[in-house]
N, C-alpha and C positions, 0 to 999 in steps of 0.2 A: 233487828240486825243493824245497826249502829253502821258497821262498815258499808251496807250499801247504800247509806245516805252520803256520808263520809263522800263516797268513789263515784257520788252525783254530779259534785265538782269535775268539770271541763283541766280543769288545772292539775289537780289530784291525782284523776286517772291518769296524766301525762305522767307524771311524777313516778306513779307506779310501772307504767308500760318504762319510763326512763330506767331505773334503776332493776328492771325483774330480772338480768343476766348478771350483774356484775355490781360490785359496790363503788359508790360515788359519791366523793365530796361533795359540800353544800355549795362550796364556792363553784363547781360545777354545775349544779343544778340551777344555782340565783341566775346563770348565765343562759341556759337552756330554759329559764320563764322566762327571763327578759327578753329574749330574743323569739319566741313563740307566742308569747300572753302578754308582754309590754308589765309584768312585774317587777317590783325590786324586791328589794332581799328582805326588808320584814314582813312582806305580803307571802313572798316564800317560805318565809321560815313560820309563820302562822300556818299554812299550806303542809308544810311537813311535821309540824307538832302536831296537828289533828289527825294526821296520818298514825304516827307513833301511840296517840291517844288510842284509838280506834285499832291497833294491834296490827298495821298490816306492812306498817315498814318499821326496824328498830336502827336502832342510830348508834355508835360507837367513837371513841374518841382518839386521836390518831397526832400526839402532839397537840399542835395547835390548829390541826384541821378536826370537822368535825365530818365521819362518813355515814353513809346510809347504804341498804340492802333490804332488801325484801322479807317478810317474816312469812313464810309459807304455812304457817298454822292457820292463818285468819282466811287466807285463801281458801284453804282444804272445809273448810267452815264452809265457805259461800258455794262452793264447788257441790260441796253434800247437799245442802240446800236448795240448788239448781237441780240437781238428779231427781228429785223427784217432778219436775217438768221435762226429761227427755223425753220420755215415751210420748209428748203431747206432740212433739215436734217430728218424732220418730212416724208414727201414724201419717203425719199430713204430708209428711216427705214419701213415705209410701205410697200413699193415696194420688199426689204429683207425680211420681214416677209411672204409675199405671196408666193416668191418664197420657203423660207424654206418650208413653209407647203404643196405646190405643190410636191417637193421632198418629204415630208414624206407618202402621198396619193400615190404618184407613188409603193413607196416602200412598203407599205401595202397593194397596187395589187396584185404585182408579187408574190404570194403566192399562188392564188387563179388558 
């Protein structure tokens, strides 16, 4: 899985939480790394080509600006991929939950 080496990057993931509502120029984005991560714009636009490579944002051209948006297939990928660790997290949040509330019955004994 290619994209979650890709979304390893600190920079990357911004990129993606940046753009996952709404499409967004580049000249946008150069400005929201510069001002977050102290990048310029061909450390960003390297940043956003390995994105596009990796499938998870596609890019369109708009005149002479160039925008970007979220490709939601690549997601739904990693998202499938995830599901088969719910149940792992599901269990132990069970298991936490049971214990909190044995501790609040214990605690609403000791009064008695």
């Amino acid at each position: 899985m290619d994209s979650l080496v890709v979304l390893a990057e600190p920079a990357r993931r911004r990129i993606v939480e940046y753009i996952a509502d709404r499409e967004v120029a580049a000249g946008e984005l150069v400005e929201v790394m510069s001002v977050e991560f102290g990048l310029v714009q061909p450390a960003t636009s390297r940043h956003l080509r390995r994105l596009r490579e990796a499938g998870l944002v596609r890019s369109r051209s708009d005149g002479p600006r160039r925008l970007y948006s979220l490709d939601p297939a690549t997601l739904r990928e990693i998202d499938v991929w995830l599901d088969r660790f719910r149940g792992l997290w599901s269990e132990a949040l069970s298991a936490l939950d049971a214990e909190v509330h044995r501790g609040r019955s214990s605690r609403g004994n000791e009064g008695t």
